[in-house]
N, C-alpha and C positions, 0 to 999 in steps of 0.2 A: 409860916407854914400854910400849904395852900388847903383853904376847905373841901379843895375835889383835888385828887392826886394821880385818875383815870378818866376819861370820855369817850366812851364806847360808839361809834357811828356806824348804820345803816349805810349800804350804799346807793340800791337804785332808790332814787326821788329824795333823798337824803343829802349826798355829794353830789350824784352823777341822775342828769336828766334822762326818766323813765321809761315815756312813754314813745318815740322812737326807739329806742333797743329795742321795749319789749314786746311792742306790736309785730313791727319787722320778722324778731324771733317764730313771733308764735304761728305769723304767717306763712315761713319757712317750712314749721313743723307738721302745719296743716298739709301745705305742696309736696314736701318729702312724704309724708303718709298715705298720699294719693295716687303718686307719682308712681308707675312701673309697679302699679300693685296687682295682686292675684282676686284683691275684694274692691268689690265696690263700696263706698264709703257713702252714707245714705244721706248725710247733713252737710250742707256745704260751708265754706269757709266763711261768709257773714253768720253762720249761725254756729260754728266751732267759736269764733273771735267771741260771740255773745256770752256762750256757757262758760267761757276761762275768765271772762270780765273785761273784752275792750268793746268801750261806747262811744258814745257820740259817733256811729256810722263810722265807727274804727277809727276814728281821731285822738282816745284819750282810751288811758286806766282806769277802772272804776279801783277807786284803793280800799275798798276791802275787799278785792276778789281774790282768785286764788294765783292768776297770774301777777299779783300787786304784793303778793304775803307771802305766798307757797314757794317751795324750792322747787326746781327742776325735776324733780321724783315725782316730788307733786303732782306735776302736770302732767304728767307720764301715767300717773293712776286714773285719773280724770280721762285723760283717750282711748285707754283702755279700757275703762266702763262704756265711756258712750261705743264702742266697739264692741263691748259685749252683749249689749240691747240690742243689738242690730245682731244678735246670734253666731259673732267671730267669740272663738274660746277665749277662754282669758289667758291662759298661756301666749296664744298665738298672738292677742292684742298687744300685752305687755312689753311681748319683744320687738313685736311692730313698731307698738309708741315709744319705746326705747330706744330704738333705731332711728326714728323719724327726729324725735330730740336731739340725740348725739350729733347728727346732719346737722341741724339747723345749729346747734351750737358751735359748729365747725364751721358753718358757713358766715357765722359771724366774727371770727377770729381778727379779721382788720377792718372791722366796722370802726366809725371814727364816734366819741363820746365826747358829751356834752357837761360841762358842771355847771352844779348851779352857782347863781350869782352869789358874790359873797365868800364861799366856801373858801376858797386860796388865802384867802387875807386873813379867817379866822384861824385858820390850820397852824400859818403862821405866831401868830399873838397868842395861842392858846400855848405852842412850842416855846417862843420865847418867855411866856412866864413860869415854866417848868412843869406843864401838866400833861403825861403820856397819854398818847393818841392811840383805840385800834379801829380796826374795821369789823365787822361779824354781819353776814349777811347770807340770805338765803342761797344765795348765787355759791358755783364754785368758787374753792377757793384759788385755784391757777386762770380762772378767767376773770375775776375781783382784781388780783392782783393787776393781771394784763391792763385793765382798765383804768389803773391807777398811778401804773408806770405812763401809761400812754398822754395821760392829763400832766403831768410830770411831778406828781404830788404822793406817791409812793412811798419814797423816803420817809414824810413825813409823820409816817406809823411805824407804831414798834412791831407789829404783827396784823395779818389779816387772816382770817377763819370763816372759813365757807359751809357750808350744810353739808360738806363731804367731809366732815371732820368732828360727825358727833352722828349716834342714831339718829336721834331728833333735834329736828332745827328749832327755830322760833315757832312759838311762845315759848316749847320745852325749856329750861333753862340749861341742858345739859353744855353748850358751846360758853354758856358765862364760866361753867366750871373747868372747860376745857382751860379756856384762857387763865384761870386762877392758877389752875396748876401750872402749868408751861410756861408762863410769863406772869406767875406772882402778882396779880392785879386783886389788889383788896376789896372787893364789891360793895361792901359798905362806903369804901370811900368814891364809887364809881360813878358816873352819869351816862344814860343811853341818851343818846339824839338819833330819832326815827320819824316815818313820814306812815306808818302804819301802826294798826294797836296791837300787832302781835309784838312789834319790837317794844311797845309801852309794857303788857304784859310778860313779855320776856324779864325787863327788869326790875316787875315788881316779884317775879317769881323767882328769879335770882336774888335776891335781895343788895339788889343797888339802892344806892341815896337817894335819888328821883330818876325821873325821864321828861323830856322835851322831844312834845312832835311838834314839826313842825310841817303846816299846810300853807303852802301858797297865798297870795291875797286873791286871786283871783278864781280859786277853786272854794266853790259850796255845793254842797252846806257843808260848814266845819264842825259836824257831831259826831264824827267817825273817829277821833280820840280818845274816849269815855275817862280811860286811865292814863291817860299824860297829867302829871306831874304840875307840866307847863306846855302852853303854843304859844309858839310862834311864826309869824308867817313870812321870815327873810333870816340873812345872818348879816350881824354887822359887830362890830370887835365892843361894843356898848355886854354885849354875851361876856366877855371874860371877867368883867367884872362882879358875875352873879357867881364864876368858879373858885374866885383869887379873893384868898382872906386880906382886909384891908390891915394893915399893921397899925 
């Protein structure tokens, strides 16, 4: 009988590489908010990329920002303050930066995704020794999916659940409950694997068995997990043996 009988994964920076999508995205959201507008918008696009969290001169996620952790609502609240500092109402912001979101999310519909290394091979060997796989991620969940089908590793989840399918996303633990009811996932017997500490916190709030973040080797400093379980910095199938009771 296996000692883990669920493995809950994260998808951006988890399966599927980050930092391309989500820059791209955000820089969509910025041009759609500017574009054919009635306001002038007082902060320009290096200093919108700065306040959601992309650095290195817009090369990289910083992973605890809110574009790294936050759901797409998220970021939508975030434009619409700095909108409203600059004295646009917040009604009018709201539906702005709603707008300007929904765009950019459309405009990424056949953008091509990247996974991380590893990832395929484990998806596998985690499947063949009997241990059900899902996804839960701040992203939606018709565009998770899209990006899973598109990798061609889709399949290999029994469900995927997006932050449109609970009030609160992560850390909230309301989406572990989702999946418990819907798909019978015993969270005590669960593991999360996340590249962020809201998914780490999500699973101790949920009360799963542990959690695994996992950081890069070539991203520091790696002090931005507090509550992982466990890090590590790649996948390789040496992982199934830390899920699979040895008989």
């Amino acid at each position: 009988m296996n000692q883990v009988e669920w493995i809950i994964f994260d998808k951006d920076g988890t399966i599927i590489e980050m930092d391309s999508l989500w820059i791209a995205w955000a820089t969509n959201f910025y041009l759609n908010l500017t574009e054919n507008s009635d306001f002038e918008v007082g902060f320009t696009l290096q200093e919108f990329l700065k306040n959601i969290g992309v650095k290195d001169n817009g090369r990289s996620i910083d992973p605890t920002s809110p574009l790294a952790i936050g759901s797409i609502q998220e970021a939508e609240t975030i434009v619409a303050y700095l909108l409203y500092q600059e004295g646009i109402a917040w009604s009018k912001g709201v539906t702005k930066a709603r707008s300007a979101a929904s765009l950019a999310t459309t405009q990424q519909e056949h953008v091509t995704v990247k996974e991380l290394p590893g990832i395929r091979r484990l998806l596998m060997a985690l499947n063949n020794n009997g241990i059900k796989l899902g996804v839960i991620t701040a992203d939606l969940t018709a565009r998770a999916e899209n990006h899973l089908k598109q990798l061609g590793i889709l399949e290999q989840f029994e469900f995927v659940l997006g932050s449109d399918q609970a009030v609160y996303s992560k850390p909230f633990p309301d989406l572990a409950y989702v999946a418990r009811e819907r798909y019978h996932v015993p969270l005590e017997r669960t593991v999360m694997i996340g590249d962020s500490n809201a998914d780490m916190l999500f699973a101790k709030n949920a009360g799963m068995q542990f959690s695994i973040g996992i950081i890069p080797k070539e991203v520091y400093p790696k002090d931005y997990l507090p509550d992982a379980t466990k890090i590590i910095e790649s996948y390789d199938e040496s992982l199934v043996a830390m899920f699979v009771k040895k008989e």
